[in-house]
N, C-alpha and C positions, 0 to 999 in steps of 0.2 A: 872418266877414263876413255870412252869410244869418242867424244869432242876429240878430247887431247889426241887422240890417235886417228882421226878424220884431219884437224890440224896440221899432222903429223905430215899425212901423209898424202894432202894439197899442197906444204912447205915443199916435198919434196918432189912431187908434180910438178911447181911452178920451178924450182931447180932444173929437172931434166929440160923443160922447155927453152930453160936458160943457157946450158949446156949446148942443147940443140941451135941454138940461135948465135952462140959463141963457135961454135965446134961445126959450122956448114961448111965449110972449108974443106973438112976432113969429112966427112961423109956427101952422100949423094942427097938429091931433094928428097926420093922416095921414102930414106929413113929417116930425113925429118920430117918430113909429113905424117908419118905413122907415128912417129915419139910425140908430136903434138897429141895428135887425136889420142894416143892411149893415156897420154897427161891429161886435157880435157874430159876424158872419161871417167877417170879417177874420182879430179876432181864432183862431177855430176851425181856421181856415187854416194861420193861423202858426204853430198848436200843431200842427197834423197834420204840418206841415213839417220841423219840428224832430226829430220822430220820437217813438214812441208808445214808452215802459218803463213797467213795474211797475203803478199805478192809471191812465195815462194813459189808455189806450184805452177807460177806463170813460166816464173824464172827459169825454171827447172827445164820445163817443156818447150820454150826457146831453146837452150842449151842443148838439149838431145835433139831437136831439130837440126842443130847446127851443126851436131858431130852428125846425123845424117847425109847432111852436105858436103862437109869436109870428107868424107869417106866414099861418097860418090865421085867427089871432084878427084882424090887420086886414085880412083880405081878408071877415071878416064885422063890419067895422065898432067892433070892439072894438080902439080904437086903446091905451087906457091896460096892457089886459091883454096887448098886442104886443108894448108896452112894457118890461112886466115880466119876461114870457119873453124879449124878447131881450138885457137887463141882465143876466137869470140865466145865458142862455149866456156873454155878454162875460165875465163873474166866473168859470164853470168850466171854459171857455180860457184865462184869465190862470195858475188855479190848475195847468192841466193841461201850461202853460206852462215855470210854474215847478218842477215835478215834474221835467220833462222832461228842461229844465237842471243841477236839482240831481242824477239820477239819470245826467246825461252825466260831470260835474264828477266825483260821485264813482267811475264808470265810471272816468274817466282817471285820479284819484286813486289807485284798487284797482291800474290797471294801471303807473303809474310804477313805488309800492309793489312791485308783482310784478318791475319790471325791474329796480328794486336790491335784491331778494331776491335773482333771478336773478346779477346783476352780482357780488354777495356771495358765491352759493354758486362761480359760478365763479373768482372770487379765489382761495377756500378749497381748491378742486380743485386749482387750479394749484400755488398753496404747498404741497397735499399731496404733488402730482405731483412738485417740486424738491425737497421731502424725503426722497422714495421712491428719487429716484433720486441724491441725493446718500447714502443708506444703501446702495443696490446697489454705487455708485462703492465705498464704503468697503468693502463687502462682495469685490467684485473683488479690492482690492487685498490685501487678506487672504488670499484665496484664492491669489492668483498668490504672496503671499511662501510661505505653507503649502505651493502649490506646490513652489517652488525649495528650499525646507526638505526637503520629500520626495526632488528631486532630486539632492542635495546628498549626503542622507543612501543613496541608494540608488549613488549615486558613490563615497560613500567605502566602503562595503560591497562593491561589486565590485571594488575595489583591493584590500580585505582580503581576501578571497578567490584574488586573483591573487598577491599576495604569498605566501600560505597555499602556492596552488599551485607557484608557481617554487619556496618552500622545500622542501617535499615531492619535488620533482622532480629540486634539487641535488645533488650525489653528497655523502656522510657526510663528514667532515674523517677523515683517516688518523689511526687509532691506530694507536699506539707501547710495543709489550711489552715489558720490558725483564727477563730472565731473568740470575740469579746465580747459578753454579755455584761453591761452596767445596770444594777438597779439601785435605783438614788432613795432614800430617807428621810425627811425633813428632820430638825433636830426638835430635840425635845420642848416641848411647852408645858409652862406651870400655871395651872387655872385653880384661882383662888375662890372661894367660893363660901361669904357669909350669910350666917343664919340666925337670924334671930326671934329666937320661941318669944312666942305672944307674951309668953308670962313669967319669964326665966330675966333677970334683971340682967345678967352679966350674957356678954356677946363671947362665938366660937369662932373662931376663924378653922374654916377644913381646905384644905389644900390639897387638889388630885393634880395629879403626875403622868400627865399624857404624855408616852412613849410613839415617837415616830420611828418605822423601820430609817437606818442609816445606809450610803451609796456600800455595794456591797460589786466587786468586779470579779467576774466569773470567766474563767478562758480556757477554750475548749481547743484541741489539734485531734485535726483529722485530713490521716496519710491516704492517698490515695498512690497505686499502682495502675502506669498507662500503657 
């Protein structure tokens, strides 16, 4: 609203000069000389209002030099060169004007630009951040199955070990000797065995009966505990 109405009211500055420049006829040089310089002061105003960037403050300080001069030049009677000086200011307020603005405009331009740079890079952060941490999540769950894998495997290895040791510890299953003793026999012989008395006519036959022990298998077990 204070642009708009610094606009407002150079529009209507650069009018009265126009007026003034139409309208010399009917008034005297003095009062256009003075309608100038108070239109150029305006304008000088509006620009200092607006705010000074970049060449403005040259600008500026040209311009109020100028209405210096136009306002000396008709306080000695040189109304046409009051004139001119204070046309030259009106023009290098308008100019210092326009600067001003375009150097806001681009000002806020640079700085949108910056907030959707900003706005972008922190998208870009965030999306980096949910990938980070949906790779940790994954990384976790790896970890905890690699985990249980370790645990798993360190279970079934202390079972084998207990197993190991309860067998180690069981007493040995009984062996069983089993011993064969053979004693052999020869089989029986019959030894005949004639006698004949000196004086006895008739002959005896005697017959002994030699008994051999026969094979006889003896087996013996014996259990032993280890």
């Amino acid at each position: 609203m204070r642009i708009r109405e610094l606009l407002v009211s150079g529009v209507a500055a650069t009018a009265l000069l126009a007026l003034a420049s139409t309208g010399a006829s009917a008034e005297s040089k003095t009062d256009r000389a003075k309608k100038a310089i108070a239109a150029a002061q305006a304008k000088v105003d509006a620009a200092a209002k607006v705010g000074a960037a970049g060449d403005t403050p040259r600008m500026l300080a040209d311009a109020e030099s100028s209405l210096r001069d136009a306002s000396l030049a008709l306080s000695k009677g040189r109304e046409n060169e009051a004139v001119a000086d204070a046309n030259h200011a009106a023009d290098l307020a308008d100019t210092a004007l326009n600067v001003s603005q375009r150097n806001k405009q681009e000002d806020l331009a640079a700085k949108e630009g910056q907030v959707r740079m900003n706005a972008a890079a922190a998208a870009q952060a965030q999306a980096a951040t949910a990938q980070a941490q949906q790779q940790a999540a994954v990384a976790n769950t790896r970890a905890d199955a690699a985990t249980q894998a370790a645990q798993s495997a360190a279970a079934d290895a202390a079972a084998a070990r207990n197993a190991a040791a309860e067998a180690a510890a069981a007493p040995a299953p009984a062996t069983t000797v089993v011993e064969q003793t053979e004693t052999r026999s020869a089989p029986a012989t019959t030894v005949t065995t004639t006698t004949a008395p000196k004086r006895v006519v008739h002959k005896r036959t005697v017959r002994h009966r030699v008994t051999h022990p026969s094979v006889v298998k003896k087996t013996t077990t014996i259990t032993t505990q280890q």
